[in-house]
N, C-alpha and C positions, 0 to 999 in steps of 0.2 A: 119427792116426786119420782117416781118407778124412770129409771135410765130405759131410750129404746136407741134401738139401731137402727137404719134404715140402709135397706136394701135398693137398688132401684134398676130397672131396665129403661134404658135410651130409647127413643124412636124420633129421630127427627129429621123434617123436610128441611133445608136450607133453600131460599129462591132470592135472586137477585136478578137483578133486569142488566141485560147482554149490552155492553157499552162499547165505546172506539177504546181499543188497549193498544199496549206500545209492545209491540212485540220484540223490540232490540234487547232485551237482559235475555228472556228465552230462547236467542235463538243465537244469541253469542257464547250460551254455556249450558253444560251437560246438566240434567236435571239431576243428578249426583251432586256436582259442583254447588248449584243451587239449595239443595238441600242440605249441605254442609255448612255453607256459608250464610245462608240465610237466615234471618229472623221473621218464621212466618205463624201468623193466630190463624191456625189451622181447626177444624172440628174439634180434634186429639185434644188441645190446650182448652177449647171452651168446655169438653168434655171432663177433663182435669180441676176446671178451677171450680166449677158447679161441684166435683166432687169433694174437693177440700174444704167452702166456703161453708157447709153444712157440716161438718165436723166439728163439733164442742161437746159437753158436759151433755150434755140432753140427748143427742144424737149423733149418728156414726154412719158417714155413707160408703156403700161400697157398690163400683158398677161390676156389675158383670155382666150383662151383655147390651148393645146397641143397632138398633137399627134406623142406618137416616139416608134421604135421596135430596141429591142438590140439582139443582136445574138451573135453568137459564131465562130469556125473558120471554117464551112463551113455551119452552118443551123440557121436556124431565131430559136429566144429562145423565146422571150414574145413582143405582142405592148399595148401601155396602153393609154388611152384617158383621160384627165382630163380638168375642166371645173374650173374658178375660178370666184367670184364677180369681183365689182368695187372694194374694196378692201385687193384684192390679196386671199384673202382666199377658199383654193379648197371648192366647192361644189357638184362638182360628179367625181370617177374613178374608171374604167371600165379596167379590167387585160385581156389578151386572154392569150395560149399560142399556139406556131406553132405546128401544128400535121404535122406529115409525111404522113401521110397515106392518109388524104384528102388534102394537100400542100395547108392547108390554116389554118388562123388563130381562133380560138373555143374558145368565153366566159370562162373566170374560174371564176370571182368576180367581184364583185360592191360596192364601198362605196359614200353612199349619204350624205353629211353634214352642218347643219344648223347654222349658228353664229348671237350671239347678235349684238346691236350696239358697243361694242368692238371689235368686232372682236375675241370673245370667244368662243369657238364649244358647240354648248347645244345639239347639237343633232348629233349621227352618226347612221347609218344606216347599217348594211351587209349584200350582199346577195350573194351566191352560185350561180353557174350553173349547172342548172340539166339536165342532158347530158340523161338521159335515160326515163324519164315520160314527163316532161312537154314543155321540151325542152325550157325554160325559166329560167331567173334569180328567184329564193326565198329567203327568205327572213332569215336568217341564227345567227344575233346578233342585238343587240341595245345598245347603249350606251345613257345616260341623264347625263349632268353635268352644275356643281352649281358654282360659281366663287363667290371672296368676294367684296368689293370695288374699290381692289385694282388688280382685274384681276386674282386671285387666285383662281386655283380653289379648290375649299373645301369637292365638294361631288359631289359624280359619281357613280352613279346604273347601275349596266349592265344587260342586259336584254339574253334568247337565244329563239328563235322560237320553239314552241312547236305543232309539224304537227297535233298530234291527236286535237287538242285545237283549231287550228291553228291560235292562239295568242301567243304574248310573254310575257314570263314568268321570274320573279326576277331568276339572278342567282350570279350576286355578288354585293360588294358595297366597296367602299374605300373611306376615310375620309384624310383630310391631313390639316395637324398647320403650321402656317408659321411666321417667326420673325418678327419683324419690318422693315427688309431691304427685307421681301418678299423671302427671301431664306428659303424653307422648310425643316422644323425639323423633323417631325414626320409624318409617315404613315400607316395607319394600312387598312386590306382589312378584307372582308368579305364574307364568302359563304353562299348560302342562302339554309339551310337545309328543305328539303322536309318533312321530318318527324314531327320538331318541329313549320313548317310554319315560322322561323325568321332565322336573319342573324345572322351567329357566325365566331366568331374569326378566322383568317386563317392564316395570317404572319402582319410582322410588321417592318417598317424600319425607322432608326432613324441617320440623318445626321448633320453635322457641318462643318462650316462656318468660313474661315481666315476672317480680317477686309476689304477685298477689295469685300468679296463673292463670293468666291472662295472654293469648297464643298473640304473639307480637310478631312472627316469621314465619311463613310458609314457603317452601319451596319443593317445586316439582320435579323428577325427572324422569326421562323415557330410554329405554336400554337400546341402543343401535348396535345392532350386529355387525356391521363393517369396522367401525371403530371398534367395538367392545369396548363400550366404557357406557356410561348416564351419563346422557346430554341435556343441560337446564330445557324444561317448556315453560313453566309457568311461577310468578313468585306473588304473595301476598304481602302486605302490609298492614298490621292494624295497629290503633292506638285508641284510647281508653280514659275514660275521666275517673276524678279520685272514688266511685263506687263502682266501679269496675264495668262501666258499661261503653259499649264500644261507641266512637266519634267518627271515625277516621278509618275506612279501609279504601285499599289501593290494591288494586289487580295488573298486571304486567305479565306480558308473554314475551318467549323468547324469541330473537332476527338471529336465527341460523345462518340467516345465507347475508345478511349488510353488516350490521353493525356488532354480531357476534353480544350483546346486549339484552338485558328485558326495557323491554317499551311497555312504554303504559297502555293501559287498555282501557279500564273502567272503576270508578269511583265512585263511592258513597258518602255523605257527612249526614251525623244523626245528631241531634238534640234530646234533652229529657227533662222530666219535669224533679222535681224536689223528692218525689218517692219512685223515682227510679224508671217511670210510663216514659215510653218515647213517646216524642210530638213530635216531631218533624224528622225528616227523611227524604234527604235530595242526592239522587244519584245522575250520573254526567258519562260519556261517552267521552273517550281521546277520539279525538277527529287527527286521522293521520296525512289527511290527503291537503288539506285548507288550511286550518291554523295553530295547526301542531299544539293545539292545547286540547283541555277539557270543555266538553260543549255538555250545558245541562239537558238532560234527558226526561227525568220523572219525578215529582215530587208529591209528599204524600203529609197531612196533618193528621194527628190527632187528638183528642179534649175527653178528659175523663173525669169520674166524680170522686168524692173524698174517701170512697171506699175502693178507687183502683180503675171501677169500673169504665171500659170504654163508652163514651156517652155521642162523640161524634169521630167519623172518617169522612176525609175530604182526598180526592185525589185530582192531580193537573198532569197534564203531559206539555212539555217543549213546543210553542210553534216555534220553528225559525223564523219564518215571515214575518210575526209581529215583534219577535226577541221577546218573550215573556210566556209566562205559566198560564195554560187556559183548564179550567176546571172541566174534567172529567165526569165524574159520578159523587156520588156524598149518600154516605152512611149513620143512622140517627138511631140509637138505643135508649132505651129509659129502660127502670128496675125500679121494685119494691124493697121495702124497708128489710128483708132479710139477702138482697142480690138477686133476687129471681127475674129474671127479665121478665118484663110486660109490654114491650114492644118493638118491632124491630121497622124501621123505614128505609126502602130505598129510592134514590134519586137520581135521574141522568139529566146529565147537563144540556142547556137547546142554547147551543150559537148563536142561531141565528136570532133569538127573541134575547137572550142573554139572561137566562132565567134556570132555574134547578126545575124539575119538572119530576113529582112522584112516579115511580113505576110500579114499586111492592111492596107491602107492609105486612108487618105478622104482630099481630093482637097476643098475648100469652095472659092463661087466666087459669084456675083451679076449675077443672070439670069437674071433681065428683072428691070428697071426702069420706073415708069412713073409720072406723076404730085402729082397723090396719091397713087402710089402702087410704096414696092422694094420687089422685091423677092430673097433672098438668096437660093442657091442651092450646096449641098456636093453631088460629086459624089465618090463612091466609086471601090476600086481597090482589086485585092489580086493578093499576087506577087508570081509567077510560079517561084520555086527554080529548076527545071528541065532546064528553057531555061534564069531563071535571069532576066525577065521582070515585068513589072506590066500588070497584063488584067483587064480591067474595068469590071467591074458586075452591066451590062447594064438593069436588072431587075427592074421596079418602088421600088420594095418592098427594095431594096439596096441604095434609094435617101435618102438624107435630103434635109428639107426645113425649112425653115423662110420667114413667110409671113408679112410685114408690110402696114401697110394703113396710110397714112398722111392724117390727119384731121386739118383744120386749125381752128385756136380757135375762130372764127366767126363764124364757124358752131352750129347749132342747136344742135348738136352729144357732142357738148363740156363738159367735165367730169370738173365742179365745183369743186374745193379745198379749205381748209378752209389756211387764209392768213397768214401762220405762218411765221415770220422774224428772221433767226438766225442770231448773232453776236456775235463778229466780226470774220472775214473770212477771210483770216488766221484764225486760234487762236493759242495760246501757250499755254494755262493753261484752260482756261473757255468759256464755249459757253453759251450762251443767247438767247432763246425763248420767243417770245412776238407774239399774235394774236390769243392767247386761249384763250375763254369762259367757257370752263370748263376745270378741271385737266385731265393734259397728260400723254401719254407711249410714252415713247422716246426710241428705239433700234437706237444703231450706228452700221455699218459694212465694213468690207474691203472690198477691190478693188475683190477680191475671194468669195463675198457673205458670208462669216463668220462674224455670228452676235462676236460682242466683249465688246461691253456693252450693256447693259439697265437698264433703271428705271424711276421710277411715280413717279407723283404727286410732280415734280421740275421745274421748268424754268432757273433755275441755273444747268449748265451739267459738271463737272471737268473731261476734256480727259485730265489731264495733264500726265497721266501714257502711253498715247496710242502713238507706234512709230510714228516719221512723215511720211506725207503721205495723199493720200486722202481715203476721205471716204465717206459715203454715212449717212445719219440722216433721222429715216423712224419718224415720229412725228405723233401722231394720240390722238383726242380729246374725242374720244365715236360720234362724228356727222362725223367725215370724218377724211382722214387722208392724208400726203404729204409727200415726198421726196427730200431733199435736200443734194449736195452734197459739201461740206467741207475740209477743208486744214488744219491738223494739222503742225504746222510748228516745 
């Protein structure tokens, strides 16, 4: 049977119906913070595991570009374009969001980004949309980063656009040390003071590492110019079950002014299932003022199928009043015998009847096959609680799509791989990479697109910690890189 590859372009709607949320984690931490520390199934990761799960012997997907708009429970919220190389990595995206007023979508942002032959960002780019002068994207930050041998990166100058000048100009810089397992220790930033023409001291963080690398220590600090010295702000805790998946994290800020101390702030405890999927996830607020302990806050399930796949999301938030979890919204997926989703439901919770109540649902099906094109197509619905139906929301701007093109690997068009051989397949303990010329990065990931290891510069790979199950081996040389998928037994 003739091997084909497939190519594919993204288009898709995302809708979900606009519920009561807990606004206390957003608005207790920087979305930095957030996106650091968190574990979130973002677009990027559904977008990732759809492209790994169709990687085998027969077929080879690669995206390179997407476009998809997510909305709310009755108006478009943001559509966002983005553009990736031959290896995977984004090089341009472009934000709108929906205005009411003109019922159409308006520029907010652009990021443009350039990578070595690693696959390392050296360069980013920002730009604004100036909605009132030029009626054009400007050009807003700049990022330059330095990497060590080992893909590390060590130094990163940020730049911001200065109109009168209309060049950019230094505004900060961060330096970062990293161990011998490539898990970093130390980070310090820097602002670049206009007065003095140089970079000074701003904050500083310093982390630590269980034997598997696994970050067990975080701590913060912020530079005070009257002392001249970093003074603690914030310290982490985490800890970890024997496959390396996090349990236990503890957040604490620092009492500068009483107890000279980190006090607790906010806690999470997570659960998992036998192959690694979290199910549960109950995060708590420290109540400082009442009972000096943890008060639970939000909690969240989830139930997935034998191939990974999330099949249901249930979310509660805290009442106080009744001391107990009241259910929020619920999330319901189904998939086809190859992982293709075929339908997406959502549901918001009604109190007062005490009943889950549909809002949105997306139907997913083959619109049109042919030699070398498939095109997948979700339509979407929202369900009228007045008459208890679904009505289709027959608007383009309410579709998904998935566009595939089959390329057969005699074409000219054919994407070259470098010829890397893993063994053996099954494995139980060790995998083995042979058909490098130069030293590798090797990330391994689940069936969910969650990376769950990596590491350089081995050909020798020990999953012996990783539940059974398949998984996907993204291997990359500094000249190209390839995807293979794997059976831990």
């Amino acid at each position: 049977m003739k091997k084909l590859t497939l190519l594919f372009v993204f288009i898709s709607i995302f809708g979900y119906a606009q519920t009561t949320t807990l606004p206390s984690i957003q608005e207790r931490f920087s979305q930095e913070f957030l996106d650091m520390n968190q574990n979130v199934n973002n677009v990027q990761s559904q977008l990732f595991q759809r492209e790994m799960l169709f990687q085998d012997e027969n077929y080879n997907l690669r995206l390179d570009s997407q476009n998809y708009i997510s909305f709310y429970s009755t108006n478009l919220a943001s559509k966002y374009e983005e553009t990736y190389d031959a290896n995977g990595n984004q090089t341009l995206f472009i934000e709108y969001f929906w205005s009411t007023n003109s019922q159409s979508f308006v520029p907010n942002k652009k990021r443009e980004q350039t990578y070595d032959a690693n696959g390392n960002q050296t360069l980013l780019i920002e730009y604004y949309w100036d909605t009132y002068d030029s009626q054009s994207f400007v050009p807003n930050k700049k990022r330059e980063q330095t990497y060590d041998a080992n893909g590390n990166e060590t130094l990163s100058i940020g730049y911001s656009w200065d109109d009168y000048t209309q060049s950019f100009v230094q505004s900060n810089k961060r330096e970062q040390t990293y161990d011998t397992n490539g898990n970093q220790t130390l980070f310090i930033e820097y602002f670049w003071d206009t007065n003095t023409q140089s970079f000074v001291q701003s904050n500083k963080r310093e982390q630590t590492y269980d034997a598997n690398g696994n970050q067990t220590l975080f701590i913060e600090y912020y530079w005070e110019n009257f002392r001249q010295s970093f003074i603690p702000d914030k310290k982490i805790e985490q800890t970890y079950d024997a496959n390396g998946n996090e349990t236990l994290y503890i957040d604490y800020f620092w009492d500068d002014y009483n107890t000279q101390s980190f006090v607790e702030n906010y806690k999470r405890e997570q659960a998992y299932d036998a192959n690694g999927n979290q199910t549960l996830l109950i995060d708590y607020f420290w109540d400082n003022y009442n009972t000096q302990s943890f008060i639970q806050n939000y909690k969240r399930e989830q139930t997935y199928d034998t191939n990974g796949n999330e099949t249901l999301f249930i979310e509660y938030y805290w009442d106080a009043n009744t001391q107990s979890f009241v259910p929020n919204n619920k999330r319901e997926h189904t998939y086809d015998a190859n992982n293709f989703k075929t339908n997406e439901t959502s549901y918001v919770w009604d109190g007062v009847q005490g009943v889950y109540k549909p809002s949105f649902k997306m139907d997913i099906s083959i619109q049109s096959e042919t030699d070398t094109n498939i095109v997948r197509e979700g339509i979407m619905y929202e369900y009228d609680t007045n008459v208890n139906t679904w009505n289709e929301l027959e608007r383009e701007e309410y579709k998904s799509y998935w566009y595939y093109t089959k390329i057969s690997t005699l074409s000219a068009d054919k994407v070259e791989s470098p010829t890397f051989v893993i063994y053996p397949n099954p494995t139980d303990n060790t995998l083995f990479i042979t058909g490098n010329k130069t030293p590798i990065a090797v990330a391994i990931y689940n069936v969910l697109g969650k990376e769950v290891l990596s590491i350089k510069n081995t050909n020798k790979i020990n999953v012996q910690a990783l539940p059974s199950g398949v998984y996907v081996i993204r291997i990359s040389d500094g000249i190209g890189q390839t995807n293979r998928k794997f059976i831990k037994n």
